[in-house]
C-alpha positions in Angstrom: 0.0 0.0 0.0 1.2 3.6 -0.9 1.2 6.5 1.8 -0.4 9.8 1.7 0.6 12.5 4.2 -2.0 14.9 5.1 -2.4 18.2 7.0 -5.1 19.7 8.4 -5.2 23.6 8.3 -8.0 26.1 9.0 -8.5 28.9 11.8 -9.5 28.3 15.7 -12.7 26.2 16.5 -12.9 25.2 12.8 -13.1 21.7 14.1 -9.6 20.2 12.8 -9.1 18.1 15.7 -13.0 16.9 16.1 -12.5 16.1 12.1 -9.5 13.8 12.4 -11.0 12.9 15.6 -14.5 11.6 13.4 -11.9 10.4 10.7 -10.3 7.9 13.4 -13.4 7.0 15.1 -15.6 6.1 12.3 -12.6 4.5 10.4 -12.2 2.3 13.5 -8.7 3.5 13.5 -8.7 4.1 17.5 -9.0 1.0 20.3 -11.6 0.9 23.0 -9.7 1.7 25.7 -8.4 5.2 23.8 -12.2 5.9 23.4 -13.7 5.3 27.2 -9.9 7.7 28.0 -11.7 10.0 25.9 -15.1 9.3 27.2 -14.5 9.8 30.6 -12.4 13.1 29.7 -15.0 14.3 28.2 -17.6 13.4 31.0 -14.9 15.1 33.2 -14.8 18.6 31.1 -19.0 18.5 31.4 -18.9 18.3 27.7 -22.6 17.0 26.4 -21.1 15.0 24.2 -17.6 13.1 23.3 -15.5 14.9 22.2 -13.4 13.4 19.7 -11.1 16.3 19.3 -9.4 14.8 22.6 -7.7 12.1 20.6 -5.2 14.2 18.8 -4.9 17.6 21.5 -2.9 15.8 24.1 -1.2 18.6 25.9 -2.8 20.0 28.8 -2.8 24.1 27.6 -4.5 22.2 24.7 -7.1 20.4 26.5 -7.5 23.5 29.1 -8.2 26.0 26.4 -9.9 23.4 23.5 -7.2 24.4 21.3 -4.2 22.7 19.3 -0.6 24.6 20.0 2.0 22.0 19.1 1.8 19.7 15.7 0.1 16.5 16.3 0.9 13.3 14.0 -1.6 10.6 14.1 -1.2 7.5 12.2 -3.8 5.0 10.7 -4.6 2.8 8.1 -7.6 1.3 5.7 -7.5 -1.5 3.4 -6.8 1.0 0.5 -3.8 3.1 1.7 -1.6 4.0 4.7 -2.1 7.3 6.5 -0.3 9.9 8.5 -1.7 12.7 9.5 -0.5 16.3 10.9 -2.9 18.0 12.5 -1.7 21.7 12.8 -2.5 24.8 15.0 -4.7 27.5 13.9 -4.0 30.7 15.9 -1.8 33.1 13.9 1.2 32.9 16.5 1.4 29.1 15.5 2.3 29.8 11.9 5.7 27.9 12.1 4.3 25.2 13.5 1.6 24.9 10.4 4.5 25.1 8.2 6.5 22.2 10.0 3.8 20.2 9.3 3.1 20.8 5.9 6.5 20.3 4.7 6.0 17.1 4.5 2.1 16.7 3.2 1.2 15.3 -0.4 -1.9 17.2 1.0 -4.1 19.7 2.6 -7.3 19.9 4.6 -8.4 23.4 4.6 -11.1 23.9 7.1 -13.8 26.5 6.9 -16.5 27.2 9.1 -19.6 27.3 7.4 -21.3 30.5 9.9 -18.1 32.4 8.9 -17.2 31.8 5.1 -13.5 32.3 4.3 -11.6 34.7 6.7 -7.7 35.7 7.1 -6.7 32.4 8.6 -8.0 31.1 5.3 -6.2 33.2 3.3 -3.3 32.5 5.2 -3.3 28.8 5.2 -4.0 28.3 1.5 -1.0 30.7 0.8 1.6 28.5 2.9 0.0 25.3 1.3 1.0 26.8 -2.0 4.1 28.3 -1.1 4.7 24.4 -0.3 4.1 23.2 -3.6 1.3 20.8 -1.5 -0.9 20.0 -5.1 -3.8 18.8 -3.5 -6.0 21.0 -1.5 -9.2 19.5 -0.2 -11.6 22.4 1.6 -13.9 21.2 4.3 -16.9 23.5 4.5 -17.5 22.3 8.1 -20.3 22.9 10.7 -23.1 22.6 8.1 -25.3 21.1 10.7 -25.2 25.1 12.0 -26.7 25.9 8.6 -29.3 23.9 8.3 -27.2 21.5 5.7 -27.5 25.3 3.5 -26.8 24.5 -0.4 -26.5 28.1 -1.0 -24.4 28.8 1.9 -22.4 26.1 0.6 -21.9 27.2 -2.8 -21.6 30.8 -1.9 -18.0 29.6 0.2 -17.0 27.7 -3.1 -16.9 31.0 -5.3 -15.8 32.9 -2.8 -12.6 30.1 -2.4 -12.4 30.0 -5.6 -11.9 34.1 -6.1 -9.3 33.2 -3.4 -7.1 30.3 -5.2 -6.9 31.7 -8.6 -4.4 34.1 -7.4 -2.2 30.7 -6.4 -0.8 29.2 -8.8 0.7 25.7 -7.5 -2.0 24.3 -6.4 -3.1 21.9 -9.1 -6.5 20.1 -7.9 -9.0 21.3 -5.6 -11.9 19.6 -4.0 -15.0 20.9 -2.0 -16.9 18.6 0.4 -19.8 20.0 3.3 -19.1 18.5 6.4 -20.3 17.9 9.8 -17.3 17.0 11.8 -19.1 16.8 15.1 -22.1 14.6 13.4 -20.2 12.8 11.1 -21.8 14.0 7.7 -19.7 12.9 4.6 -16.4 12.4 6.7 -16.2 8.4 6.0 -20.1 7.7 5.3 -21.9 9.8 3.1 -24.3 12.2 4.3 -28.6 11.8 4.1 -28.7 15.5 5.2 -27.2 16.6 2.0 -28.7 14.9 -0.9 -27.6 18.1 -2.7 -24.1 17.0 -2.8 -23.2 14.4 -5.1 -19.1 14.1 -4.7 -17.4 11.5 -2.3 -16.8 11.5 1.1 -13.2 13.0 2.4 -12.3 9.4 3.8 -13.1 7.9 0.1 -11.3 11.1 -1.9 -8.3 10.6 0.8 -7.9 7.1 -0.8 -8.4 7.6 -4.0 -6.7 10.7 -4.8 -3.6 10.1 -7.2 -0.4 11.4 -5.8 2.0 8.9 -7.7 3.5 12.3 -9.9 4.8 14.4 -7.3 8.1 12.8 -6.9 11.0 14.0 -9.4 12.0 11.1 -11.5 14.1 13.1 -14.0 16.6 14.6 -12.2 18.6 12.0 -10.7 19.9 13.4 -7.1 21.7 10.8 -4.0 22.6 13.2 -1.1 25.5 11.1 0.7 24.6 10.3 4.2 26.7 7.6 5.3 29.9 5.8 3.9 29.6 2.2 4.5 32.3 0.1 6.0 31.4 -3.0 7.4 35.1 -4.3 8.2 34.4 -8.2 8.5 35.7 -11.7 6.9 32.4 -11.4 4.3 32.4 -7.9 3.3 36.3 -7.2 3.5 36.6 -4.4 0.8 33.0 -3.3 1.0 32.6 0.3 0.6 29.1 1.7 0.0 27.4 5.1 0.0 24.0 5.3 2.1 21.4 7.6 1.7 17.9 8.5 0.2 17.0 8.9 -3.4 16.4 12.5 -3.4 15.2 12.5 -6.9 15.3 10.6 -10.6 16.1 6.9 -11.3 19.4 5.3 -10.8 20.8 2.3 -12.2 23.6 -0.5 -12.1 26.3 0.9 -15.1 25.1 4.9 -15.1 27.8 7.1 -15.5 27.7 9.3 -12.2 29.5 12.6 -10.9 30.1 13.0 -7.8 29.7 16.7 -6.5 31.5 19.1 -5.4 34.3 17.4 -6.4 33.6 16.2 -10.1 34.9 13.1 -10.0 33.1 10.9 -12.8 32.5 6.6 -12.6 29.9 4.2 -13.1 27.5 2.4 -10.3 28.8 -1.2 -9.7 25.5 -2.5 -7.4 22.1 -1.0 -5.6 21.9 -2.7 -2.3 19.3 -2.7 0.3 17.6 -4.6 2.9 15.7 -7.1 0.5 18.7 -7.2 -1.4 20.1 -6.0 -4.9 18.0 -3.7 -6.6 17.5 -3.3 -10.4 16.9 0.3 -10.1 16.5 2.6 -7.2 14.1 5.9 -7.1 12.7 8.4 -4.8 12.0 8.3 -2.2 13.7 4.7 -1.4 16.6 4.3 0.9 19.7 2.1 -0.9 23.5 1.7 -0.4 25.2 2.2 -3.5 28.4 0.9 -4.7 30.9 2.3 -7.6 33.7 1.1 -10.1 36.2 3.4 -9.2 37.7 4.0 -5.4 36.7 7.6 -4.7 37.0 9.8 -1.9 33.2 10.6 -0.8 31.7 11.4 2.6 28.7 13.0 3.9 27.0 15.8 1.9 28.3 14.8 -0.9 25.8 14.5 -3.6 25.9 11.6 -6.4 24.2 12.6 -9.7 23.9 11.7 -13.4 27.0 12.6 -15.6 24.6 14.4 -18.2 21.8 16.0 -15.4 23.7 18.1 -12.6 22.3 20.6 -10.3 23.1 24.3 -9.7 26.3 24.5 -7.4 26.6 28.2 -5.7 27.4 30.2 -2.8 24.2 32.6 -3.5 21.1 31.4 -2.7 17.7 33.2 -3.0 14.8 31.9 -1.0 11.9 32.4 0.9 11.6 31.8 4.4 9.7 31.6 7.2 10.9 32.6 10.9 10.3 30.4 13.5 12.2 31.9 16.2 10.6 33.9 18.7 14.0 36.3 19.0 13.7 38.7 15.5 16.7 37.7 12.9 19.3 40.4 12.4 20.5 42.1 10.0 23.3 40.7 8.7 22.7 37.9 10.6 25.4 34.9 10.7 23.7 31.4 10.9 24.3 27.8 9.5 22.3 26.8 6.8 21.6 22.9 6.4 20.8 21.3 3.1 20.2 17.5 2.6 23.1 15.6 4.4 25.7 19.3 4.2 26.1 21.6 6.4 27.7 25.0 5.9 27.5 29.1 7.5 25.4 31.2 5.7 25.3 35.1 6.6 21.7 37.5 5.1 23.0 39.4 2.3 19.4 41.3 1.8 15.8 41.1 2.9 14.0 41.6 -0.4 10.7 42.1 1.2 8.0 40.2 3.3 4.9 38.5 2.2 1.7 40.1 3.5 -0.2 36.8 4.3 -3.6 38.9 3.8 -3.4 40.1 0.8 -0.9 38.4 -0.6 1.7 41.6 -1.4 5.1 42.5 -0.9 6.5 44.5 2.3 9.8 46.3 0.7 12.2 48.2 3.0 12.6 45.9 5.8 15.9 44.3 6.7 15.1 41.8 9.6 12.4 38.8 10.4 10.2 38.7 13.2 8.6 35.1 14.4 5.8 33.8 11.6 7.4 36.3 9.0 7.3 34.7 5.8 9.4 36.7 2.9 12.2 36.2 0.4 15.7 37.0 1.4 19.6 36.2 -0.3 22.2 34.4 1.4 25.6 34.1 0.8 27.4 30.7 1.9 30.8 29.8 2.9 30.7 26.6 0.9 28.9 26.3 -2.3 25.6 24.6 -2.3 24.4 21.8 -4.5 20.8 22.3 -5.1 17.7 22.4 -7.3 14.9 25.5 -7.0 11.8 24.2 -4.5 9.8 24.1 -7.6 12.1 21.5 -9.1 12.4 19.2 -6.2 11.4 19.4 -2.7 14.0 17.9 -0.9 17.0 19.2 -2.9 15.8 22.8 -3.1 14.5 23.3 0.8 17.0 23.7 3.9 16.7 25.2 7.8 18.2 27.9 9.3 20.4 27.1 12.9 21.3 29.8 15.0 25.2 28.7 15.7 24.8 30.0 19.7 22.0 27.8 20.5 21.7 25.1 18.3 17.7 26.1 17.9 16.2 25.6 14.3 15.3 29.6 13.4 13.6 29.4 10.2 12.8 27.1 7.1 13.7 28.0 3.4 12.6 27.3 0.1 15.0 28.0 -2.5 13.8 30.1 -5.8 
C-alpha cells in the first residue's frame, strides 16, 4: 500500500481536531480503551457529548483552552492506503508550527466554518500550502449542521474560495466537500442531510486521490549520508554510499558525478535490505556501490553525468521565521541542506509576504517570528541544489542559530 501525508489547516474552532478525531473513530482507527480515556475526559470537562477532538490535542494548555498549540501526528490505516496525519494549530502565533507540518504533506485539509465563510486564517493557510508546492487541497466546508445543511451557503463559500485560489498558482486540484465533523456528515459515510451534494466522502477522496507524480524522476539526485564500511571476513573491501533517493532513477552501469568534487564513474550495485535492486528511485533508501575507489563522505551529492544541479554560494529563497527572538540584520547562521552543512550570513531582505493580501513588504531588513518573505544568502561553501519548484528535498534547507543550536527558520529555495 502507498502512503499519503496529510495536514489539516484552518483557523480556531474550525473543528480540525474533532474532524480527524470523526476520521479515526468512524474508520475504526482508535481501540476501546483510547475511546472510554476520551469518554470519561469528556464526562470530566461537562462536555454533552464526546469529544473526539481529545484524541489528537494531548497537551494539557490544549485540552484547558480546546485548542491545538503544538503539531500532532496521528497515524492509521484502511484497506486501500496507509495514512499519517498532521494535525496543525490554527491561531496566527502558530504559523511555524503549520508550516513544520506541511512540509512534509502530499496534501491539505483546509477547514472553513460554514457561519463564517472564508476569513484571514483562510487566506493565510491556502497561501503557505502553495508556497509548499502541497498539489492537492481539499476544503472542508464544516459545521453545516449550523446551517441547516445550506446548499447556498455552501456554494456561496466555493466562489468565494475560488476568487481566493486563482491568485495561487501551484496548487493543481481542488476539491470541495460539506461537512459535519461533530455529526459525522460525509467524513467516512456519506451524508442523508445533503442529498444536494453528489461528490465522495473526504475518507473515500483521501484514498483515491492520485499522488504517484509528485516525486521528481528526472533529475537524478543521491545526497551522501553515510559511507559504509562494514570491516568483516564477508564484506572485507565493501565500501558503499547510504542515503535516500532524493530525486530521478538510478541504475547499475550509469555514468555518475560526484559533487563538489567532479569526480566521474559508473555504479557497480544498488543494495538494500531485500537485497540488490535493479533500479533505485525516490523516495527509497539504498547503499550504492561504484567502479572506481573515490574519496566521498557525507553531503556529498551523487548525480547523473549528463543531469547536474546548480552549485553556488548565492542562494535566493523564501523563508519563514520560527524563532521567537527577531533575525538580524546581517545575521550569521548555518544553513543545512540535505546531508551538508555549511554558514550562511543574510546578504538582503527583499521584502515580506503580507499573508492577507498576498503583497510585498519592501524596505525591511530583519524577520520577526511567523514572517514569511524572500531574502539572499551568501554561503561559505557552495551549495548543490535544485529550486523548491524542481524538487522538494533538494531545493528546501533550515536555518540554525550557531549560539543555541535552535532551528530559526525554514527556506525554500527560488
Amino acid at each position: 500500500m502507498d502512503l499519503l501525508r496529510f495536514t489539516t489547516a484552518g483557523s480556531v474552532d474550525d473543528g480540525k481536531s474533532t474532524l480527524i478525531g470523526r476520521l479515526l473513530y468512524d474508520s475504526k482507527s482508535i481501540f476501546e480503551d483510547q475511546l472510554e480515556a476520551v469518554e470519561e475526559s469528556s464526562r470530566k470537562r461537562g462536555d454533552d457529548y464526546v469529544n473526539l477532538a481529545l484524541l489528537t490535542d494531548g497537551l494539557k494548555a490544549e485540552r484547558e483552552q480546546g485548542i491545538t498549540i503544538d503539531v500532532a501526528y496521528r497515524y492509521f490505516a484502511t484497506p486501500k492506503r496507509k495514512f499519517i496525519i498532521a494535525d496543525t494549530p490554527g491561531h496566527i502565533q502558530y504559523t511555524r508550527n503549520m508550516v513544520t507540518g506541511a512540509s512534509t504533506a502530499n496534501l491539505a485539509i483546509i477547514l472553513i466554518d460554514a457561519r463564517k465563510g472564508v476569513i484571514e486564517q483562510t487566506k493565510r493557510h491556502s497561501f503557505i500550502a502553495n508556497l509548499l508546492r502541497i498539489q492537492h487541497v481539499v476544503v472542508c466546508i464544516n459545521k453545516m449542521d449550523l446551517v441547516d445543511y445550506s446548499e447556498e451557503t455552501y456554494n456561496q463559500i466555493v466562489a468565494e474560495y475560488q476568487s481566493l485560489a486563482s491568485r495561487l498558482g501551484n496548487i493543481v486540484e481542488i476539491t470541495f466537500i460539506p461537512i459535519s465533523a461533530l455529526n459525522g456528515d460525509n467524513v467516512v459515510d456519506k451524508s442523508t442531510n445533503m442529498p444536494w451534494y453528489q461528490g465522495p466522502s473526504l475518507l473515500y477522496h483521501l484514498e483515491h486521490v492520485y499522488i504517484g507524480g509528485e516525486e521528481n524522476h528526472v533529475d537524478a539526485r543521491f545526497p551522501v549520508q553515510w559511507v559504509v564500511r562494514p570491516m568483516s571476513d564477508e564484506w572485507h573491501d565493501f565500501r558503499g554510499y547510504a542515503g535516500r533517493v532524493a530525486g530521478g532513477v538510478f541504475k547499475p552501469g550509469d555514468k555518475i558525478t560526484v559533487l563538489p568534487s567532479g569526480f566521474q564513474s559508473k555504479i557497480k550495485a544498488i543494495h538494500s535490505a531485500d537485497g540488490e535492486l535493479a533500479e533505485a528511485f525516490a523516495p527509497q533508501s539504498v547503499t550504492i556501490t561504484l567502479n572506481d575507489e573515490i574519496d566521498i563522505s557525507r553531503g556529498d551529492m551523487i548525480v547523473k553525468e549528463n543531469n547536474q544541479p546548480t552549485a553556488s554560494q548565492d542562494i535566493d529563497a523564501m523563508i519563514c521565521w520560527f524563532s521567537q527572538k527577531p533575525m538580524p540584520p546581517k545575521a550569521k547562521l548555518i544553513l543545512r541542506h540535505t546531508t551538508n552543512e555549511t554558514k550562511a550570513i543574510v546578504q538582503e531582505v527583499k521584502y515580506h509576504v503580507d499573508i492577507n493580501t498576498l503583497h510585498k513588504v519592501e524596505g525591511v531588513d530583519s524577520f520577526s517570528m511567523n514572517d514569511i518573505g524572500r531574502i539572499t544568502l551568501r554561503t561559505a561553501a557552495p551549495l548543490i541544489f535544485d529550486s523548491y519548484s524542481r524538487n522538494r528535498s533538494t531545493g528546501s534547507f533550515i536555518l540554525i542559530d550557531p549560539g543555541t543550536n535552535e532551528t530559526v527558520g525554514a527556506g525554500m529555495i527560488r
